[in-house]
N, C-alpha and C positions, 0 to 999 in steps of 0.2 A: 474478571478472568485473570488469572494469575500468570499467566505467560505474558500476558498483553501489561500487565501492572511491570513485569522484567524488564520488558523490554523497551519500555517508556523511562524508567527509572534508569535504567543501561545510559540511555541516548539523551535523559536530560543531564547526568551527571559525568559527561562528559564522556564520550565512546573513546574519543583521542587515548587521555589518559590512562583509563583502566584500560586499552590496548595496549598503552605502552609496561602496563605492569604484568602483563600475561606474561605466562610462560610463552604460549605460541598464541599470537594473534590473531593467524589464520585460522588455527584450528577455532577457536573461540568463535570468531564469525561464524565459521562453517555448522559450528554445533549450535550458535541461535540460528541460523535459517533453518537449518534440521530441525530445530525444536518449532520455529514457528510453520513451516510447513505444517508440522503433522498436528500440531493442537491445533489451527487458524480453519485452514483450506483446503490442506491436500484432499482432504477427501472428496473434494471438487475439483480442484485446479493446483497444482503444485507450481506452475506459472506464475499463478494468480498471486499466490503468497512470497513468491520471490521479487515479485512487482513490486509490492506491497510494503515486503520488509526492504528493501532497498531506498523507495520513495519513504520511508518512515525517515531512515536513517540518515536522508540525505535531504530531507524539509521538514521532519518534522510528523511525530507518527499520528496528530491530531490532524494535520494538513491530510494525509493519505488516506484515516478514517473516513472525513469528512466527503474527500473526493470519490470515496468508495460508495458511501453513503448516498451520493446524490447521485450518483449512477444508476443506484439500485431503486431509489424514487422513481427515475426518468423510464425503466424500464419494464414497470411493473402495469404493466397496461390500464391507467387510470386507477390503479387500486384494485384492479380482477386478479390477480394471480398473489398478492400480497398486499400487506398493507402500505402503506407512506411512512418512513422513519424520519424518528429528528435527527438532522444534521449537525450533530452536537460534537464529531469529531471522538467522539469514545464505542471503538466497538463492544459491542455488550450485546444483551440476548436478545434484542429487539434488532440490530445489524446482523446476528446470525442467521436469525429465524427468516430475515427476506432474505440472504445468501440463500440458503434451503429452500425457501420457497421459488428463487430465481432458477434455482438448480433442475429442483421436482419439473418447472415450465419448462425449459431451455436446455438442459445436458449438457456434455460435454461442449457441444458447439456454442452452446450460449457462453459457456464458461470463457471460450478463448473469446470471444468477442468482448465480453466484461474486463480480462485481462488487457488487452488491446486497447480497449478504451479508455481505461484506467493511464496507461502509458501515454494516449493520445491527450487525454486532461493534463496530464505531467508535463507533457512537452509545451500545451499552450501556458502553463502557468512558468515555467521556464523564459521562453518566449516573451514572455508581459512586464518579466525582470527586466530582461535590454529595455521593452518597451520604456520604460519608466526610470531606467538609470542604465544609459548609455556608456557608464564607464563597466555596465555588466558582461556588455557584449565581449569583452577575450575569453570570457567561461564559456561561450553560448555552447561553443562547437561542440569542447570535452562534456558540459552537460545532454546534450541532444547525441551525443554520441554513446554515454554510457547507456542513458536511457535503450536506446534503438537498438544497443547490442546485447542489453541482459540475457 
């Protein structure tokens, strides 16, 4: 998927940088989550995709797939409502097809609960940082706080 190929290449070649070469920085942020809204999720969750692209950008857009991924396993009621995806961390047509398929089961209200929980994974994986490298914990707050307030 070509957006998702952007916006991987954006954030491994350093976002810093090519922010600092833009003309306006903000806008450029603002036109990738416009852009990844509407190719990714909007048309389920415009949330969902701000989650998304946010936790890409600030762990890693393979960490967020991933966490997305196994979301969409845990929720697919044994394999009745979709199938089981590999947790391989690249969304591609097999992570959309169970979005679709989570969507078709669940609507809107499933959506914001996937979104939710998406942020609720983020936090404990935030969380596990202090746990394991206690000189983590002066980020915890500003991390757990961006989070909680997207």
């Amino acid at each position: 998927m070509g957006l998702i190929n952007r916006v991987n290449d954006l954030i491994q070649s350093n976002l810093v940088a090519v922010l600092d070469k833009a003309e306006d920085p903000e806008k450029l942020l603002n036109l990738l989550i416009h852009e990844m809204q509407q190719a990714l999720v909007s048309q389920y969750s415009p949330e969902l995709a701000v989650y998304l692209f946010d936790f890409g950008v600030n762990s890693g857009t393979g960490r967020a797939a991933k966490f997305l991924q196994r979301l969409l396993n845990s929720l697919n009621h044994c394999g009745e409502h979709y199938p089981d995806i590999r947790v391989d961390g690249a969304v591609g047509r097999m992570t959309l097809q169970s979005l679709k398929g989570f969507y078709a089961k669940r609507g809107e209200s499933g959506m914001n609960v996937l979104a939710h929980a998406v942020n609720g994974l983020r936090i404990a994986f935030c969380v596990g940082i202090t746990e394991d490298n206690e000189s983590q914990e002066v980020f915890a707050f500003g991390w757990l706080s961006r989070i909680v307030n997207l």
